[in-house]
Structure formats: C-alpha cells, structure tokens
N, C-alpha and C positions, 0 to 999 in steps of 0.2 A: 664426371657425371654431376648434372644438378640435383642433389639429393631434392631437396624441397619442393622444383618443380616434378620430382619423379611420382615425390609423396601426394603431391596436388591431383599427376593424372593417374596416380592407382585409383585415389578416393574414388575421381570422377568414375570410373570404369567401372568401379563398385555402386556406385549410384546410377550409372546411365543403364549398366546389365551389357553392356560390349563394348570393343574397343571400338565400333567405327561409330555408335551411340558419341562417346567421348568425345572423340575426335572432332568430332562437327560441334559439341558445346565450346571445346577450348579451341575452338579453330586452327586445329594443328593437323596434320597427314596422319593417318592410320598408322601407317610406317615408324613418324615418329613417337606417337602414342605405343606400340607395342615394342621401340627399342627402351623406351625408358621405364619400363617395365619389368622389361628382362635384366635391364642396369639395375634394378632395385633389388629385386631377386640376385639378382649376382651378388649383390653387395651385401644380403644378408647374410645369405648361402642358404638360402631355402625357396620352396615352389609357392608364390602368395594364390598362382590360380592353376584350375586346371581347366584348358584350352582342348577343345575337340573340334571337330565339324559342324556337329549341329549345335554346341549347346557353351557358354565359360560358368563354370561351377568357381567357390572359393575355397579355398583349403583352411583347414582348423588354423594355422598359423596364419591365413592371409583374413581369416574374420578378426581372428585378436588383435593382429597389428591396426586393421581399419579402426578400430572402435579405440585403440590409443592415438590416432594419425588423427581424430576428428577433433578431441578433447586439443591437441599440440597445436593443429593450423587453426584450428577457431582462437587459440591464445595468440599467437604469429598477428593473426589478420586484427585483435583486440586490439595488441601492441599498436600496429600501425596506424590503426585508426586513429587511436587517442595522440599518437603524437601527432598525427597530421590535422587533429584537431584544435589543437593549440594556435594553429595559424589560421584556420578558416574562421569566420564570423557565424556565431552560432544562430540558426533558422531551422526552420521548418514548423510541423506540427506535433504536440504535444499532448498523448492520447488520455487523460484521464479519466479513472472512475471514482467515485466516491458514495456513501449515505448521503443522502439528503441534509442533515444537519452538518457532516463534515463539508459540502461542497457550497452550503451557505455560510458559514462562517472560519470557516479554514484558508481553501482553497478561493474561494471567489476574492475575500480580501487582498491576496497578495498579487492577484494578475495585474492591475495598474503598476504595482512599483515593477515587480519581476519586468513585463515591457517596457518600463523607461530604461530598463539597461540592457534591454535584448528584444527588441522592439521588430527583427525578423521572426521571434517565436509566435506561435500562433494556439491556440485552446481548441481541444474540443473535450468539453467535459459531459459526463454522462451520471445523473447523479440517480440514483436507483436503489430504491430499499430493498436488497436481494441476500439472504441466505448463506447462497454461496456464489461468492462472487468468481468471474469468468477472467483469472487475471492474465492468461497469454492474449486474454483480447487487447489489453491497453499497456501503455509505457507505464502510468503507475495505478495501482490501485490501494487506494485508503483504506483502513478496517483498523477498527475500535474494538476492543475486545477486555473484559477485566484480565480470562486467564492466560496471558501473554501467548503469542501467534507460534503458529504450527513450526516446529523445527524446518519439518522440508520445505519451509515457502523461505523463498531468499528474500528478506525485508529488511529494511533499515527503519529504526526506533527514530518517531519526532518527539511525543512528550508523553508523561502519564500526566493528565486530572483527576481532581478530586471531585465528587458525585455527588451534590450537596441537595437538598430540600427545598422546593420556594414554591411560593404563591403569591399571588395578588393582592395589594390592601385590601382592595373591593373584597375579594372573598375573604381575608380572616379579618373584617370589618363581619361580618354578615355570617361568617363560619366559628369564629375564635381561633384563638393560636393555640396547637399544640404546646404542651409544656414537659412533656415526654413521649418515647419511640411510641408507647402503650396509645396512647390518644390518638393515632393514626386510624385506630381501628374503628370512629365513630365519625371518620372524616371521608367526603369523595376527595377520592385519590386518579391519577393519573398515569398509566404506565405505560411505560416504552417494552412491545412485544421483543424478547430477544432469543433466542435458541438456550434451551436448557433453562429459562425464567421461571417461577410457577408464579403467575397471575394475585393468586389470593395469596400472597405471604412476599413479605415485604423487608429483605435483611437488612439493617445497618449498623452499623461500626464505627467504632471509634478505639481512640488511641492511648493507652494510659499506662504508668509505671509499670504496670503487671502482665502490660503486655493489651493485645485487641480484647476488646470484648465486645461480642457477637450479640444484636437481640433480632427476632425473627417475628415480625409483627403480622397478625391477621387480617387482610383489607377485603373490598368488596370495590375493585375499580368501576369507576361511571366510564373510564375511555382507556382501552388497549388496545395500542397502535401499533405498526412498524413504521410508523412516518415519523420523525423525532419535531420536523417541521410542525405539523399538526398536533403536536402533544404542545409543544412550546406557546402555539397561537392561542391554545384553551387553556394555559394556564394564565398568560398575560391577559384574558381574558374574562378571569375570573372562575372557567369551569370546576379549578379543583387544586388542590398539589399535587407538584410534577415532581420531577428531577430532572437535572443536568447539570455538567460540568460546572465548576467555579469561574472558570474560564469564559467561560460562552454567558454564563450570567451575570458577570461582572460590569458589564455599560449596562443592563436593567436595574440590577442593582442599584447601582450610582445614578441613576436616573429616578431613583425611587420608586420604576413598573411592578419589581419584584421584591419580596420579602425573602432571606434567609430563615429555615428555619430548624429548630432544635442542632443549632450548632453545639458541640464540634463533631456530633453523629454527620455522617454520613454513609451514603448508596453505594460504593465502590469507590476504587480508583481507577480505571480504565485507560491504557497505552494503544495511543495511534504511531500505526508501522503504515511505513510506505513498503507495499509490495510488489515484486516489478519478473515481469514474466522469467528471466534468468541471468543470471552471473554473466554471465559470457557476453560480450558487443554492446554493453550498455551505452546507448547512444548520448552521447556531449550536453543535450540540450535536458534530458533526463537529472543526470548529476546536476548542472547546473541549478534544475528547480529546486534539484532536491537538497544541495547546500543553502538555497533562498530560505528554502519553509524552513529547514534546521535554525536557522540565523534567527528569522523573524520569528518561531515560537518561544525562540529562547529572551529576547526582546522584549517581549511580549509580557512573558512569566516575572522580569525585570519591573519591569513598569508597575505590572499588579503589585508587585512586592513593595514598589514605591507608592503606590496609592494614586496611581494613573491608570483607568483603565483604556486600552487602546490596542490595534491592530493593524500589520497589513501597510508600514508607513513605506520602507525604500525609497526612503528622499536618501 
C-alpha cells in the first residue's frame, strides 16, 4: 500500500463529500479511490467512514485522523516545495500591505535593490491606514505597534525605533523651542490617530539609572491623523510638532528640514513585524523579501550609528 497517496485520497474524500466527487479531482477510477481507502483502514485497524447508499458520514476516529493528515501533508508538500525551490529562479508577484508611512519609507526604498537581484519578482503594494489590517489577503503585512504583536499572528520582527520629537526651524523660529516635556502644553502639537491613543495627553519617556521615567503632558492638537504621511508633510511644513521614528527622521535631520527636540525624551519605541497569512507553504519569494528588509534594516541602523544617514542601497 501507498500509505501517503492513501492519506492524500482520504483527505480528498473528506473534502470532496464522496468517493466518486474525489476521484474525478485526483483523476483516478472510483474503484481505485475506494481500494486505498479500505487499505488505510486496514492498516489502522479501524472504520475512518461510514458508507451507506444514500449518504458517507465520518466516524469520530476518521474526523481526528483528518484534521492530523492536514497539519502532516501540508508539512510533506512545504518540504517539497522549498527544496524544489532552491533550484527554480525566484518570480512571480509579491502581495504587500503596509501604513502609509511604512510603504514610503520602508518598503518602497528596498524595491530597486531587491530587483536587481530578483528582477522576475514583481510588487503590488497596497498602502492603507486601516485599524485592523486583512492579513490572509496579502504575502506580507507590515504593522507598527509599541505593545509588541498579537501572539496568534505568525510574524517575524524587522526592527524596534525610537519615537523622537521634531519640528521645523520655521516654526520654533516663530514658536520657540521647548525646553521641557511641560512646554508641550502651550505648543500646536501634531498627532498620529492610533488605537488605544488619548488625543489630549501626550506620554514621554526616557531612560535613566533608576530606571524609565514616565511624564504624561496635556496638549490640544491643531492635527489628528491616521495618515502618518500627512502628519509628517505639516510638520516639514511648519504646522506644528510631530513625531516619528529616529529612523525615518534621520535624512531631515541631516538636511537640516527638521529639528530634534527635548532629547533624550522620547514618544515610544515601536517594533515593525512582518506578518504573513500562515506558517505552512510560505512561498520562496516571501522569505526571500523578508531576509532583504531584515539585511537592509539592520544596514541601515549601522550607518545611523556611523553618522550616515541612508537607505534601501542593494548594490
């Protein structure tokens, strides 16, 4: 008996609802669909279904075996895939989701280099300021979070940032500079809408021998977004203090756009996970991205530390 193709046409029979359902998926005879069936059963020593005239019901033993046969061949068919992967040249399409501020400065930097070494892969990226994101719709989905990501979601960690302060010369030319958390509270402020945020109250933190210490500042924001894009545009702009990463600030900085301020306070540290519909058959080109971003955020974090700011190279 072939056990594994046995275990293949039970599943099928259990998802098709009959053996002659089956038999026309795996294009095999009826006949032989319902010997290797009974080979299976023999070989357990038990009944996986019960067979009438009108109706195939499943037996208590033949639903538990299904439901361990699904977890074992979905592993089987992973196996094979990845190693038959090694040899095929990696293509296709590449479904991402992202925030809006992760898919402009994340995600969109690394696509030049990623296709000069995989130049059959393709993008389509979807960048949307949503709540709760739809992640069996795409190969990966980005998400920023300070309280690190939901147990049940299967993700891989890229990096944590640090959540710093800034504004435009133009405005604290024209506003003044904070010189502590308390002076936030006479300033237009700029906030990114988040889930569980409260609007008027403004935490920051910093780091020191004795451990963090927490101050929880009073505002009156002029702009509360969910678009991190348009928070950033009215800060460069002058409308107010923002935040965002140290990271993502770092070429305005150095360009002189933006000002740091009340360092070494800062707004959080927030960890970007790649989250990706499930464990099982992760397709080639997936991994792949997802050792590129790993590579290049760690790069990245290098270079800041060097006093280069920069992104997204894959030369």
């Amino acid at each position: 008996m072939d056990r594994l193709l046995s275990m293949r046409v039970f599943r099928r029979v259990i998802d098709e609802g009959s053996f002659a359902a089956a038999a026309r998926a795996l294009d095999l005879s009826p006949a032989v669909v319902t010997r290797l069936v009974a080979d299976l059963e023999a070989h357990l020593g038990t009944r996986l279904l019960q067979r009438t005239t009108r109706r195939l019901a499943v037996t208590d033993a033949g639903a538990a075996y299904v439901e361990r046969l699904r977890s074992i061949l979905a592993d089987i068919d992973e196996a094979d895939a990845s190693v038959g992967a090694q040899t095929r040249e990696l293509a296709g399409l590449l479904h991402i989701s992202a925030p809006p501020l992760l898919a402009t400065y994340l995600v969109g930097p690394l696509i030049a280099g990623f296709r000069r070494l995989h130049p059959n892969i393709r993008f389509e990226l979807d960048a949307d300021a949503w709540d709760s994101p739809a992640i069996e719709n795409h190969d990966i989905t980005l998400l920023a979070t300070d309280e690190g990501y939901d147990g049940s979601i299967v993700a891989r960690h890229i990096l944590t940032v640090e959540a710093v302060l800034v504004a435009s010369p133009a405005y604290l030319a024209r506003s003044g500079v904070p010189q502590r958390p308390e002076d936030l509270s006479r300033h237009e402020c700029l906030r990114m809408r988040l889930p569980g945020l409260r609007p008027n109250v403004w935490r920051l933190r910093r780091s020191g021998a004795a451990g963090d210490e927490v101050v929880d500042v009073p505002v009156r924001p002029v702009l509360w977004t969910n678009h991190s894009e348009a928070l950033m545009r009215a800060t460069l702009d002058g409308a107010g203090i923002g935040s965002t990463s140290l990271e993502i600030a770092a070429v305005h900085l150095a360009k002189g756009e933006l000002v740091r301020l009340l360092a070494p306070w800062n707004v959080g540290r927030p960890s970007v996970y790649a989250a990706l519909p499930s464990r099982k058959f992760t397709p080639q080109r997936v991994r792949a991205f997802l050792d590129y971003t790993t590579a290049q955020t760690q790069a990245m974090l290098a270079a800041m530390e060097a006093g280069v700011p920069r992104f997204g190279g894959g030369r």
